[in-house]
Every structure is written in C-alpha cells, then in structure tokens.
N, C-alpha and C positions, 0 to 999 in steps of 0.2 A: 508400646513395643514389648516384645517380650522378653523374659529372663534370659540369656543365652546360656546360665546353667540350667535352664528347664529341657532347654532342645541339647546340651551336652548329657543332661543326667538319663532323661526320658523322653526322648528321639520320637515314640510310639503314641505317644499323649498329643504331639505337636501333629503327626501324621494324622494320626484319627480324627483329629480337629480340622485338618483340611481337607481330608476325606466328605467330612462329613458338611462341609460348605461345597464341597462340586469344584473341589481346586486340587493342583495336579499339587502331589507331595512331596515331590523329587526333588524340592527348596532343602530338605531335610538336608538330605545327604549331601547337598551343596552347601550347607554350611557346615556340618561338622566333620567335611575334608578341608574347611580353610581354616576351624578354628584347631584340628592338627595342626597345620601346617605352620601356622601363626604361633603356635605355642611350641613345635621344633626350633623355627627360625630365633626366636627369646629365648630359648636356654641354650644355643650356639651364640646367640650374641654377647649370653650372659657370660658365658665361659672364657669367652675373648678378652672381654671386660676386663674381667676377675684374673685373667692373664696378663695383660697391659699392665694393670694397678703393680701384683705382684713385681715383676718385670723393671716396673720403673723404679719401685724401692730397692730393687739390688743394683740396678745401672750405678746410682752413686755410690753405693761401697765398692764399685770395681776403681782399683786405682792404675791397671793398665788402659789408656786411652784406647790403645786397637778394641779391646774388648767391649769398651761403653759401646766406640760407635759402633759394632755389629749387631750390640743389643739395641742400640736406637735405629737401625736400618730395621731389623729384625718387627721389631712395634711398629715402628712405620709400615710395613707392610700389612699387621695385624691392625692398623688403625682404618687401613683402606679399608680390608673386609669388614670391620665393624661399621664402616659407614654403607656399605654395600648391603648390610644384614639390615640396618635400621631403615635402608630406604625400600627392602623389600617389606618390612616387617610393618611401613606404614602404607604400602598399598594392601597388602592381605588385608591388614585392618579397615580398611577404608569400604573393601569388596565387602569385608564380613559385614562390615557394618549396615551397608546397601542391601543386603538378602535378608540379614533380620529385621532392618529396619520394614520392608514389604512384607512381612510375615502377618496374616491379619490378626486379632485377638481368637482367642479358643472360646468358643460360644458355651454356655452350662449344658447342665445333661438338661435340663426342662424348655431348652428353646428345642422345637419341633424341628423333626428332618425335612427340606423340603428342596425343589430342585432351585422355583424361583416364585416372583412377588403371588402365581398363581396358589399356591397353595399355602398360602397365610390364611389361618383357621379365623375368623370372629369370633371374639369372646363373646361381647355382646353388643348391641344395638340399644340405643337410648334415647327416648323422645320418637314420636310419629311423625311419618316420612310427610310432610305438608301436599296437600291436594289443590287443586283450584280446579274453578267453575269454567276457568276458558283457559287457552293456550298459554301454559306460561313463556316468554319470550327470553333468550339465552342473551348474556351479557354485554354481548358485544353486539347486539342489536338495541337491548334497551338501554346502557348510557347512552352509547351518541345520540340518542335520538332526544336523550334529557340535556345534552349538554355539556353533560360532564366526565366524560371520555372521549380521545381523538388519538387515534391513531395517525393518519395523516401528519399531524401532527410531529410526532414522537417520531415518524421515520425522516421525515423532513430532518430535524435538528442533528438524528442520533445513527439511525439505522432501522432496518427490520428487529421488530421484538423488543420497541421499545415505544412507550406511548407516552401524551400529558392527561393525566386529572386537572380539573379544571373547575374552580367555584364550588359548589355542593361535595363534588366528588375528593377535590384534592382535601374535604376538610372532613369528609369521610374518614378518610383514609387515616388523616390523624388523628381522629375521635378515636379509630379502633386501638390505635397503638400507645395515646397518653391511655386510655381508660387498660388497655391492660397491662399499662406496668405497672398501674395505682392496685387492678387488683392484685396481681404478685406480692406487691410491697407489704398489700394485708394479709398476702398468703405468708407472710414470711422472710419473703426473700429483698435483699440490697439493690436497691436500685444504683448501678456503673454507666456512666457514658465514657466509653472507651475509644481509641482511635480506628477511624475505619482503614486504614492501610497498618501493616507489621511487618516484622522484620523475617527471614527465612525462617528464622531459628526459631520463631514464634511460632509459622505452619508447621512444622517439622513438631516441632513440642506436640502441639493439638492433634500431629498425626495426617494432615493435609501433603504433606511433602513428606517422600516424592513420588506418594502413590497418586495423587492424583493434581499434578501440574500441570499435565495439557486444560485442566477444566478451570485453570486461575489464571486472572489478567495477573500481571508483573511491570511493573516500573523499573526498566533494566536501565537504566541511568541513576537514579537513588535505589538500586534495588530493596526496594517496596511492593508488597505484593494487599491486592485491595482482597479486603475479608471474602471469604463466601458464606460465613454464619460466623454472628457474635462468638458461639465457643471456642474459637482461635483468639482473639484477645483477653475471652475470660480464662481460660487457659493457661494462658501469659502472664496472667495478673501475679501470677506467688510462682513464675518457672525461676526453679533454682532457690525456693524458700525453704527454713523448715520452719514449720507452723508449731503450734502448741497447741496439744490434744484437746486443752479446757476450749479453744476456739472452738472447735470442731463440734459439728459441721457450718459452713460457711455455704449460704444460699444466696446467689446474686442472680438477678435479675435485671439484660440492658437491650437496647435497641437499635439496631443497626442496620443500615441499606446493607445487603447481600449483591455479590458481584458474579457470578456463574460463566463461565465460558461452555454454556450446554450447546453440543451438538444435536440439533435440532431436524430432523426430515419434514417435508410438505405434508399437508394433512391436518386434520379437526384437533388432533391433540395439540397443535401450535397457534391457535387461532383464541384471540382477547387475550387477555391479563393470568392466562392459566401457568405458563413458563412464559419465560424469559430472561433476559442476562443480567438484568436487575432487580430484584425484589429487594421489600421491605420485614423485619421478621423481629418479635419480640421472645428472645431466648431467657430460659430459667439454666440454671449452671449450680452442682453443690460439689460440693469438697466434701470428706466425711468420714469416719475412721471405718473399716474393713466391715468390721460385722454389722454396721447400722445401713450399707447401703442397697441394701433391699428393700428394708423398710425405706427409705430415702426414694427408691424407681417407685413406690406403691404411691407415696406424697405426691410425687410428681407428677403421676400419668391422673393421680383424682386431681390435683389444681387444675391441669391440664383441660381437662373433661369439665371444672367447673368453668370457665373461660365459654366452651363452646354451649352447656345450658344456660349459665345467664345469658347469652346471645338470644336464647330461641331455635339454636339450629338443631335438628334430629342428627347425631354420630353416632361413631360405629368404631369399637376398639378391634385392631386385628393385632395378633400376636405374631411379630417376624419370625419366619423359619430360616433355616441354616442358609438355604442359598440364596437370599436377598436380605442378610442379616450386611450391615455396616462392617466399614474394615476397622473400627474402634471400638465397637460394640459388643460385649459376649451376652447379654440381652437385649430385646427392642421391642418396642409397642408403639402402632401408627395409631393416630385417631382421624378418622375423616368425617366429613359434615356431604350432607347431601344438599347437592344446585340441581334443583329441578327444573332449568332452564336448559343444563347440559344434558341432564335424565343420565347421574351419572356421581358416584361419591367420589371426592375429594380429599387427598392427604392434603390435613394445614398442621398437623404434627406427630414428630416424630421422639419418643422418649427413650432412653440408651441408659442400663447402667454400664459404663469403659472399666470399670475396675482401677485396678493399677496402671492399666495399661499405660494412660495418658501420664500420668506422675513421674513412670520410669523414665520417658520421653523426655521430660521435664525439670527432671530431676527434684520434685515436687516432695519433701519429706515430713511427718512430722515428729513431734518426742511425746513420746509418752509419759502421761504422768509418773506413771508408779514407778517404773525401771528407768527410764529415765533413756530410751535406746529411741532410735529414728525408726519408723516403717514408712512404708508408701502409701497414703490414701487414696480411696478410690474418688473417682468423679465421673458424676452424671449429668449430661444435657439432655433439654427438649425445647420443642418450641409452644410459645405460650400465645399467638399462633403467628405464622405464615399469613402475612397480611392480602398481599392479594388475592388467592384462594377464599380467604374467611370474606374478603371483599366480594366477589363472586357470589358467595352462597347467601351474604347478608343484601346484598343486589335482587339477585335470583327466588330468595326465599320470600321478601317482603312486598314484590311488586305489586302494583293491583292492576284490574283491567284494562283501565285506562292511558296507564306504562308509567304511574308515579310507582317510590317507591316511599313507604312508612320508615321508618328509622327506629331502631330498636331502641325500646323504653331508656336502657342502660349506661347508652351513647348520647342521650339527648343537651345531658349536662354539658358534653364537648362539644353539640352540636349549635352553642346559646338557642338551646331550647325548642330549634328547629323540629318539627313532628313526619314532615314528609317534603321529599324531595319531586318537584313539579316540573314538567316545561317551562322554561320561562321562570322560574320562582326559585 
C-alpha cells in the first residue's frame, strides 16, 4: 500500500506512476477529495470535543440549577453531533481507505514502458532449446498413455481443471518439490511449512485483498480464505512485528498447494496441467533493509535460474514492463523454460522486488541498529518453481521415442533411484 502522504505531498509521482501502467489516474483526485474531507470533518469534531470538555468543567461551578441544566441540554445536543461527525468521519475513512488500498505499487524508472505481457523485452536466453529426431509428443498425450496422468479422473472427483498423478507421476511431482526446497535451504534460505488457509487480514497484508477477491476460494463460515501463493502466509509470518536490523535480511523458503479461482475460456491454453484452480509451487520470500534489496531481486532471480539449469531445462529471463507489472511489484522478472511438446515457453517463475509496499500493509517494522528508530523493510517473492509447469517441461523435455521418459539426474535421489519412467514400469 502506499504512503497517503506521498499521494497528499505528490499527487503527480502517483499519477505518472499509473499513467505509465495503462491505468486511468482519476483514483488521485479521488482520494485527495476524501482525505480533505476526512481531515475537515476531525478538526470540526475536534472542536466540539474541546467544547464539551470545556463546557462540562464550568457546569459544576454554576451553582444556579436552571443554568447547569441548559448547559447540559446544550452538550447534549453538541454530544449528538459529535457522534454524527465520528460516524461520518469513519465511513470517509473506511472509503479512503478502499481507494488507496487498490492503488497498485509505483514501478522504478528502469522497469520498461509497455502496454502488456507482449512487449516484455528478454534479457537473455540460457541453455539450447532441445531438438529431437522424431515428433516430440505434448503432455497431456504422453502421461496418460504412461500411466501416470488422468484427467478423467480428477474431473470425476473434483471438476474440470482438475486432474490425479498417479504412481511415477504423483512421486514426480514430489521429487520436484522436496529437491527444491533442499536446494533453497542451501541457497540460503528457511525452510516454513505454513498453513494453507489465512485469515482476511493476512491477504489484505500480502496485498491479495481486495484487489483481487473474485480470483480467491473463501470459507465464508470460518472466514478462511485458501492461499493462492505461499507469499500471503510468508507475509503473515512477522504482520504487525518489529524486527531487528542485526536479523535482516530473513530469507524463507516453503511449499504450498496454490488455490486460483482463474477464469478460464475453451481453447489449447486450458488443456493438461498448464492452468488450473489448483497447483503446487515452491516460494522464496526475503525480508531486508531498504538499500540491500536490489541486491536481494539479483540473489533471487540467479537461485531462481539455478533451479531451472540443474534441471536441464533451456529458460529465458524476460524483464516485466509497466503494463503487465503485478499490483505489488515496482520491479519483476519472469523466467520461463521451454516444452517442446507445447512448441512453446512457459512461465514457472516470477521474481518481484514490493519494496515497502507490503510492510506498510502489514505493519511490518524494523529498528535500527544505530538510532535506534523503526523503518519499513522491503520484501521480495518469487517462485522457485511453479510445479506443474516445470512438470510439463521436465515430461516434455526428457521423453524418448518410444513415449518413456528419463528423469533428471538431480531428482533421482527422490526418485529411490528410479532412471526412467516406462509403460507398465
């Protein structure tokens, strides 16, 4: 969230910031007529107050009765409007609060101008795109045919967009994600197993609420709302803390099913393990004082990238421009891996430095060593990867002609030693 002295001091910094994401600006001037308004309606209320108080310490030195009670009819009437001003002065506040809260983060001057995801520039390209000698076969052709994918299945139990791993597959699937939190943990970073449902206040902190609630299941009887990315409970882990600076920076690393209410059209882009309302995704998360976390996105986006070369897979950094930048984000870098099955690259991660942004939300503080005062740290997510995707491309990429697939050197340990996955085997 941002400062609401930034958009009271400099109105023209917040405009140009949503100018330059392809968003209408006229939030501006909608909040700084309520936060007039809200700041008239407080010093009329304060004045009443401060009249009441006065008022009541002369009542008892009147020692004609007629007199008390017309000054206590008189406050009684000043008592009403004071509660009339309070009850206006907490829906202003509640509105203001709703308009800045939607206000997205101000992107730096070096994330690129752009309208949307089409003109995200690649930085660069790593690793050769893999070739084969016959037809490579797309994913959702060659598990079921091994076994170890069924959709049938997954709609049967659950709905459309929703499938089972089975055997080889489902222990795929958890080879990718113990193997990389092991390697996070050596990257650095805390391994959290956190809960996969939170509390409002918890999306709300992370910045999920209430911009983007139509896309989140809710448990409106415990109101519980199931995660869409680990970074809303890592988030949550220190909302409302103040930390100490010698900590800092705090680098956790956890693993959690993701819940998506994506609206989805008919079409190639919805077809296998690509989207859907459930995934799996192993998230990196730092905490960090101001001036370290640039260096902090550079750590991140290389562990990130090291993830997808020990895999074997060929990726590709693109650098987000303004109008497909995150509404937390004021920097971002996707990495995607190439399924030559789809003939087609793949985001499996997305790396964000939020600044303050999230903290303020959060009320996330810490103290400084030397003065001894609280500032806001920043904090940056990414994912270390997007399992079904990275599933996909490790499917896609390894197959041979026959429709097995080899298993990457890296995973074998998870896989008790398994080298390739077979029909039948």
């Amino acid at each position: 969230m941002l400062d609401i002295n930034l958009i009271r001091e400099t109105p023209d910094v917040v405009r140009q910031a949503l100018t330059r994401r392809n968003m209408d600006s006229s939030v501006v001037d909608q909040v700084q007529a309520l936060d007039v308004s809200r700041r008239k309606l407080l010093t009329e209320a304060e004045q009443l107050k401060a009249l009441r108080n006065a008022t009541s310490k002369q009542i008892g030195q009147h020692k004609d009765p007629q007199v008390r009670q017309a000054k206590i009819e008189e406050m009684r009437v000043v008592g009403d409007k004071i509660a009339a001003l309070d009850e206006e002065i907490h829906t202003v506040e509640a509105d203001l609060q709703a308009l800045v809260a939607g206000i997205p983060n101000i992107p730096l001057e070096e994330v690129p101008f752009g309208a949307d995801d089409s003109e995200n520039p690649t930085l660069r390209t790593v690793g050769a795109v893999k070739t084969f000698d016959f037809e490579p076969q797309i994913h959702w052709d060659l598990a079921p045919k091994l076994g170890i994918l069924n959709f049938d299945q997954g709609a049967k139990i659950t709905g459309s967009r929703f499938y089972v791993l089975s055997g080889a597959g489902a222990r795929l699937q958890r080879a990718l994600i113990a193997w990389m939190l092991d390697l996070h943990i050596r990257q650095g970073y805390t391994e959290q197993y956190t809960p996969f449902m939170v509390k409002g206040e918890t999306m709300f902190a992370s910045g999920q609420l209430p911009k983007f609630e139509d896309n989140l299941y809710h448990d409106h009887q415990e109101d519980l709302w199931m995660v869409p990315t680990a970074e809303v409970p890592l988030t949550g882990l220190h909302m409302g803390d103040i930390l100490d600076e010698a900590s800092l920076p705090l680098r956790y690393t956890a693993y959690t099913p993701c819940f998506r209410r994506e609206k989805m059209s008919a079409g190639r882009d919805v077809r296998g393990i690509k989207r859907g309302h459930q995934f799996d995704k192993v998230e990196m998360y730092i905490y960090c004082c101001p001036e370290d976390s640039m260096h902090e996105l550079d750590k991140m986006l290389a562990d990130a990238e090291e993830t997808c070369r020990l895999l074997g897979l060929a990726h590709r950094v693109k650098q987000i421009c303004t109008g497909d930048l995150g509404f937390n984000a004021c920097i971002s870098y996707d990495i995607e891996v190439w399924a030559p099955g789809l003939g087609e690259w793949l985001e499996v991660s997305s790396v964000s430095n939020v600044g303050d942004f999230q903290a303020r939300r959060a009320g996330i503080k810490y103290r400084t060593s030397q003065e001894g005062k609280t500032r806001l740290p920043h904090t940056l997510n990414g994912s270390g990867l997007g399992v079904p995707r990275t599933l996909i491309a490790v499917l896609e990429n390894y197959q041979t002609a026959d429709g097995s697939v080899w298993v990457p050197e890296v995973l074998k340990p998870w896989m008790g030693g398994t080298e390739i996955i077979q029909v039948g085997g």
